[in-house]
N, CA, C and O atoms as a MOPAC input file, in Angstrom:
PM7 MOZYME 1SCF
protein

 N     -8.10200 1    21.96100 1     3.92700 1
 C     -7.03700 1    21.04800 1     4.29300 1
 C     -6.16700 1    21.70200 1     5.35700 1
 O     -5.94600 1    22.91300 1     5.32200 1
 N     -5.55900 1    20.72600 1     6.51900 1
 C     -4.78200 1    21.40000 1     6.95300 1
 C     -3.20800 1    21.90600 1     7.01600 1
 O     -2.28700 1    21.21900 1     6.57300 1
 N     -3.06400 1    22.94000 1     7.50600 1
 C     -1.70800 1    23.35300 1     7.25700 1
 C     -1.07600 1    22.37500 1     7.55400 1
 O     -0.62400 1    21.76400 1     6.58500 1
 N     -0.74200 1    21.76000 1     9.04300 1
 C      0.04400 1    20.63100 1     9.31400 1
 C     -0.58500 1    19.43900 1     9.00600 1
 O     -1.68700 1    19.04400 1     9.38500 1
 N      0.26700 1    18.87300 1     8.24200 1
 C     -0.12300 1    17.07100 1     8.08500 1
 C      0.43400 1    16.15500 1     9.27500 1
 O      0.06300 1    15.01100 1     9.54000 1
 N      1.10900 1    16.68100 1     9.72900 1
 C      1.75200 1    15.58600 1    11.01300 1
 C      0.73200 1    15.39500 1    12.37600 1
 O     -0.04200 1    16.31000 1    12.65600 1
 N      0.75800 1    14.69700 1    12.84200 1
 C     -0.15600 1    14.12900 1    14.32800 1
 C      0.73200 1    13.68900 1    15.22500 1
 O      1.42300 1    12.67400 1    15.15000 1
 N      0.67800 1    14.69600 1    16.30000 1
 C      1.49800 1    13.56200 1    17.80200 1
 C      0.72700 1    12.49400 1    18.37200 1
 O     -0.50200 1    12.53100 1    18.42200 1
 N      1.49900 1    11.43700 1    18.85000 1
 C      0.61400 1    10.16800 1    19.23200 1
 C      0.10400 1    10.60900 1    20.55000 1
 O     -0.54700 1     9.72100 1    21.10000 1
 N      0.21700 1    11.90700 1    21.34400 1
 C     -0.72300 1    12.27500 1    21.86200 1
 C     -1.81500 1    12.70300 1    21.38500 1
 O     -2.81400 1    12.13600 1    21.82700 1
 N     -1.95800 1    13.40900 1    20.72900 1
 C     -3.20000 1    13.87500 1    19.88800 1
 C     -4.02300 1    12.78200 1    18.98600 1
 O     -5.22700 1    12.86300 1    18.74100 1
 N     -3.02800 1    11.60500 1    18.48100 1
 C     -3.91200 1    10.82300 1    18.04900 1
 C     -4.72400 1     9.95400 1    18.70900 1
 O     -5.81900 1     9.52200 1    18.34800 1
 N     -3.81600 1     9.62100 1    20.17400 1
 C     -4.62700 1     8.82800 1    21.03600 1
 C     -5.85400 1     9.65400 1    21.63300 1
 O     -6.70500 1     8.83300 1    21.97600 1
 N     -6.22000 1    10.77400 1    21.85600 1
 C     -7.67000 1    11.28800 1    22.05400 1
 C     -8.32800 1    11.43600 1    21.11600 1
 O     -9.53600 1    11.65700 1    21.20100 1
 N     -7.47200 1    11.32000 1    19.62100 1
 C     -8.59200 1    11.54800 1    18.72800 1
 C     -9.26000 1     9.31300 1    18.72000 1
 O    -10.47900 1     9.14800 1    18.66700 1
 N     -8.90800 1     8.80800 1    18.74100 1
 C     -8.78400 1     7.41700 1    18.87400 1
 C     -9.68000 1     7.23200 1    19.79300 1
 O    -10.73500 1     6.72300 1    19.41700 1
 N     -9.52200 1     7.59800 1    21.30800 1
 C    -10.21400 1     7.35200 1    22.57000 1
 C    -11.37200 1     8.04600 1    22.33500 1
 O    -12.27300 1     7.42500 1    22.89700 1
 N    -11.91100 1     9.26500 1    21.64900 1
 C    -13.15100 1     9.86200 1    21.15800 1
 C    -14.36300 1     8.89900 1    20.31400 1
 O    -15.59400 1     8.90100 1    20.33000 1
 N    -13.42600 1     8.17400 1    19.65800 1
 C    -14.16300 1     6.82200 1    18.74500 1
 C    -14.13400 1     7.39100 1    17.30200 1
 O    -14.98400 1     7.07500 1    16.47000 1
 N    -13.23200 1     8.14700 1    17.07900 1
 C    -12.67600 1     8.81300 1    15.79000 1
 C    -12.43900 1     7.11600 1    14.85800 1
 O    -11.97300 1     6.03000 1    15.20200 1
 N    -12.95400 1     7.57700 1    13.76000 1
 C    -12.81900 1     6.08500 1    12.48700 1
 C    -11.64800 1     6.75500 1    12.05600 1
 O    -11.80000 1     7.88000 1    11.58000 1
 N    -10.30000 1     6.19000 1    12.14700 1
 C     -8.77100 1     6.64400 1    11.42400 1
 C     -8.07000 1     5.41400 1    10.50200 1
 O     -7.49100 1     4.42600 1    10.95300 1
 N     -8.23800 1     5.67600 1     9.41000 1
 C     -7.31600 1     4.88700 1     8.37800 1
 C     -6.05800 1     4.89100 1     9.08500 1
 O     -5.62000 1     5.91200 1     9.61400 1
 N     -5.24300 1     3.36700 1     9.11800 1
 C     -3.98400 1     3.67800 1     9.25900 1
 C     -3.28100 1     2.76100 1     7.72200 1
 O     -3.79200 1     1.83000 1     7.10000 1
 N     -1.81800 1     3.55100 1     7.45900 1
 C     -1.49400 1     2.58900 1     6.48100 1
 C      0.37400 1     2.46900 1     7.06600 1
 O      1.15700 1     3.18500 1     7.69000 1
 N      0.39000 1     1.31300 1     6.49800 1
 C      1.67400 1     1.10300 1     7.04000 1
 C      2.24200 1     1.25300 1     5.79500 1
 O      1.87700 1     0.60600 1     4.81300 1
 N      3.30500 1     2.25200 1     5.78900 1
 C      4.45100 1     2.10800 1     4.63000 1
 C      5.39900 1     1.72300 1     4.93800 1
 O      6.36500 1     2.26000 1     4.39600 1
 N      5.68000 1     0.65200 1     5.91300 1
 C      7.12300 1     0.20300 1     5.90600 1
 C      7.29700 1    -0.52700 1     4.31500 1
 O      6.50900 1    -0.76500 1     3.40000 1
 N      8.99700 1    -0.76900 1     4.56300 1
 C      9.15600 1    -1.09400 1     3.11300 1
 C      9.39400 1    -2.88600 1     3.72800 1
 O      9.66500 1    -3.30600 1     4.85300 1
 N      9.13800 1    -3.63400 1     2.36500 1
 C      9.14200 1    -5.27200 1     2.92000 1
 C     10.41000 1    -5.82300 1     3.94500 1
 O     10.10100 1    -6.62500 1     4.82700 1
 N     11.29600 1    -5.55000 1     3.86600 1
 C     12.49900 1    -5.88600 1     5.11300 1
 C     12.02300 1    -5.42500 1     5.94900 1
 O     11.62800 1    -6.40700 1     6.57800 1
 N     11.57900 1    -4.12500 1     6.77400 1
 C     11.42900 1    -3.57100 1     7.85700 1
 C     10.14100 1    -4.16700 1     8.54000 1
 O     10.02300 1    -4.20500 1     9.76500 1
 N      8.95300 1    -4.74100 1     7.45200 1
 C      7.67200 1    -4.79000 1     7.66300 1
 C      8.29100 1    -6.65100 1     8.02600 1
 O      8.02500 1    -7.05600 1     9.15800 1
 N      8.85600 1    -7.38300 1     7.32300 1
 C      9.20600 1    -8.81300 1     7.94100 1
 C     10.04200 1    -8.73700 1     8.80800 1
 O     10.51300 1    -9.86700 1     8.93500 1
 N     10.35600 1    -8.27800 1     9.26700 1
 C     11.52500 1    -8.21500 1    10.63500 1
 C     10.76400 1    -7.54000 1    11.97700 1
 O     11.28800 1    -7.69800 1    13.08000 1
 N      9.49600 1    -6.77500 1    11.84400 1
 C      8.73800 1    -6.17000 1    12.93100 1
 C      7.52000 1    -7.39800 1    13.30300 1
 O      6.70800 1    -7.85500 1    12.49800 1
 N      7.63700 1    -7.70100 1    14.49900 1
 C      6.51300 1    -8.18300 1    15.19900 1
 C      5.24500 1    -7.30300 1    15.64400 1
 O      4.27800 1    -7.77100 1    16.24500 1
 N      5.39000 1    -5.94300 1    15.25600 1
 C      4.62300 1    -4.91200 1    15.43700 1
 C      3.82600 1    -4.65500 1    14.32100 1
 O      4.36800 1    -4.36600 1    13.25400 1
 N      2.37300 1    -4.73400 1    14.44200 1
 C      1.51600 1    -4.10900 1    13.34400 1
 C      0.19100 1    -3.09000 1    14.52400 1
 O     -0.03200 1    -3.21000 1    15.72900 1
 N     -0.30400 1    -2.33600 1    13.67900 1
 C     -1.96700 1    -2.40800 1    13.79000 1
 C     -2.90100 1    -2.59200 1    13.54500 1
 O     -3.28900 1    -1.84100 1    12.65000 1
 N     -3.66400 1    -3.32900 1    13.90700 1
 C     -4.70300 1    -4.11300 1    13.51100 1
 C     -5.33900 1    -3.44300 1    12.72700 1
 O     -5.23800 1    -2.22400 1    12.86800 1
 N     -6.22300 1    -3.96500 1    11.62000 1
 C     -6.44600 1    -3.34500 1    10.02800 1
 C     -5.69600 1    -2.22800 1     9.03500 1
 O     -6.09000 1    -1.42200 1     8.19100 1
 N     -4.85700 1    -2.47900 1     9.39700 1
 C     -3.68000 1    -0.93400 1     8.78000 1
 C     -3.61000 1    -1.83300 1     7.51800 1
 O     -3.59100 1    -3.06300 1     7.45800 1
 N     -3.57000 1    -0.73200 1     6.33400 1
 C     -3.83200 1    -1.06200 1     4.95600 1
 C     -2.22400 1    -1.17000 1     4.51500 1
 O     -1.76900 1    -0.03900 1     4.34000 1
 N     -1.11200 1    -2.36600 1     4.25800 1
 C      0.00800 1    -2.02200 1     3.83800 1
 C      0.39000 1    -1.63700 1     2.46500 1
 O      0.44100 1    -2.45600 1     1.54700 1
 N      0.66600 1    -0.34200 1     2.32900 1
 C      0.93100 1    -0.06800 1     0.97800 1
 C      2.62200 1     0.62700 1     1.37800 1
 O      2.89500 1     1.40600 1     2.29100 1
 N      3.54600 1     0.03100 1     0.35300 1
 C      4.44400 1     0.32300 1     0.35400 1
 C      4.59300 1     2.14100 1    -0.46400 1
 O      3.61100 1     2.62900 1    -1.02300 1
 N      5.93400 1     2.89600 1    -0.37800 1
 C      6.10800 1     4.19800 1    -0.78100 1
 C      6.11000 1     3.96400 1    -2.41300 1
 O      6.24000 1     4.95900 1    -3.12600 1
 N      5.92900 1     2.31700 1    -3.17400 1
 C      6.77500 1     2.76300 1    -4.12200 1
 C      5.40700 1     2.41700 1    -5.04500 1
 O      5.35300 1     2.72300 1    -6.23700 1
 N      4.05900 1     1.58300 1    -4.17000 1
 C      2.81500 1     1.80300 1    -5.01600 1
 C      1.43100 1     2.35300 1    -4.43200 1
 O      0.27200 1     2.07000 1    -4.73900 1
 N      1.92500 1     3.18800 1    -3.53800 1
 C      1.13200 1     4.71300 1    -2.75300 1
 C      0.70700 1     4.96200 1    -3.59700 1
 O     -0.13600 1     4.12100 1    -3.91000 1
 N      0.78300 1     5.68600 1    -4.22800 1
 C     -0.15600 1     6.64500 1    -5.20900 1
 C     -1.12100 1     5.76100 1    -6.42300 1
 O     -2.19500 1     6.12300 1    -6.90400 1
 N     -0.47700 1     4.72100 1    -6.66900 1
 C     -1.20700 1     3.36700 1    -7.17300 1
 C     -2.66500 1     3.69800 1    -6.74000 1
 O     -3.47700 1     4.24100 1    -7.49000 1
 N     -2.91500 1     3.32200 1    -5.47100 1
 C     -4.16800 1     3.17400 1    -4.56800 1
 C     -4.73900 1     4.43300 1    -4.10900 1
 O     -5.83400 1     4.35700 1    -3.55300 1
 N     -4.27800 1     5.40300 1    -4.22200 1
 C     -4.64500 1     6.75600 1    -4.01400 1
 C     -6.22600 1     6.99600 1    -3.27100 1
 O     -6.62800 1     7.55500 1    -2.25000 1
 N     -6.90900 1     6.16000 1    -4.52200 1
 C     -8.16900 1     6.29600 1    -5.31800 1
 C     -8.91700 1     5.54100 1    -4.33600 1
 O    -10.03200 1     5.83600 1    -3.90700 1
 N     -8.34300 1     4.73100 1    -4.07800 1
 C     -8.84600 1     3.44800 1    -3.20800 1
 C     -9.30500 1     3.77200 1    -1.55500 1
 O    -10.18800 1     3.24500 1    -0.87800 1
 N     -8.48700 1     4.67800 1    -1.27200 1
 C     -8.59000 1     4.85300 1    -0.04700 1
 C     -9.69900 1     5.97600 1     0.58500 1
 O    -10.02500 1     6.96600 1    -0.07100 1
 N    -10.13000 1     5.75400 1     1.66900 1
 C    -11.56600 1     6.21300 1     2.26500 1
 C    -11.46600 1     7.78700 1     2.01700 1
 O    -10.39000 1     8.18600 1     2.46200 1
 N    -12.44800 1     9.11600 1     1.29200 1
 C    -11.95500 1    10.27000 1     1.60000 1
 C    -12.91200 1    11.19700 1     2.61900 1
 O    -13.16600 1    12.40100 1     2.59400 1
 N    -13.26600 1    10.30200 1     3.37800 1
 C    -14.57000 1    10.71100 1     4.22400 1
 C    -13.51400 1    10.38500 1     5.47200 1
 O    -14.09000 1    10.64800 1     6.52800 1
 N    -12.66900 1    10.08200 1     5.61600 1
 C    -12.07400 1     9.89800 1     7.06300 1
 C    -10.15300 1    10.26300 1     7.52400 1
 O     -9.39400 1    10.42200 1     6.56800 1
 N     -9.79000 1    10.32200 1     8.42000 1
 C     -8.80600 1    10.95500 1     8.44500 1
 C     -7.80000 1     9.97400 1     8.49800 1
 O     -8.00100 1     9.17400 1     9.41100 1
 N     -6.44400 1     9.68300 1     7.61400 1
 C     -5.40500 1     8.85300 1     7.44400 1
 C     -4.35400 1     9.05600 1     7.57400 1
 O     -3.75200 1     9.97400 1     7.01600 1
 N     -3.84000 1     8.18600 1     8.40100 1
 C     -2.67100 1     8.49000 1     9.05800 1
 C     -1.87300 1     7.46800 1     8.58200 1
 O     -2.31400 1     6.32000 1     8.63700 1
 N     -0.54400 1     7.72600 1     8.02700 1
 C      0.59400 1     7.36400 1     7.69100 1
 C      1.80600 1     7.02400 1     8.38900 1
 O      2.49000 1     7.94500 1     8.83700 1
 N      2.27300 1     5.47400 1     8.58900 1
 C      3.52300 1     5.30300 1     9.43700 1
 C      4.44700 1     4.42300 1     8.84000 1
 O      4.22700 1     3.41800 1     8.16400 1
 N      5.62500 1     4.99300 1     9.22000 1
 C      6.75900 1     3.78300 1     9.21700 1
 C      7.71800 1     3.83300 1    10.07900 1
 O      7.51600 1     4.33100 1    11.18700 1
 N      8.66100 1     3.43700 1     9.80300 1
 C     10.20800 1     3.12800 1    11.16000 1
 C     11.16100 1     3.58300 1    10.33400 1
 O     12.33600 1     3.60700 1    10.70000 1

């Protein structure tokens, strides 16, 4: 595993432009997520408060990246 968990959106955009398969999940919380006209297309929304709920669920063959505002 790696030491740093964080990704700059430089680094993610070449890992992206490579044809890298990246989970995204959106944790905004429901106000922030209905008030944004902004998504990414297939981003899995799981809120902070049933994250670990789905843990299980999510791909462990690929690399996931986590966002909110």
């Amino acid at each position: 595993m790696a030491n740093d968990l964080r990704i700059s959106i430089d680094d993610l955009k070449k890992r992206m432009a490579a044809g890298e398969d990246i989970i995204f999940i959106d944790t905004r919380n429901p106000q922030a997520w209905g008030q944004s006209d902004v998504t990414i297309p297939d981003a899995i929304r799981l809120t902070l408060d049933n994250f670990e709920k789905h843990l299980d669920e999510l791909p462990k063959n690929k690399p996931i990246v986590a966002y909110c505002t």
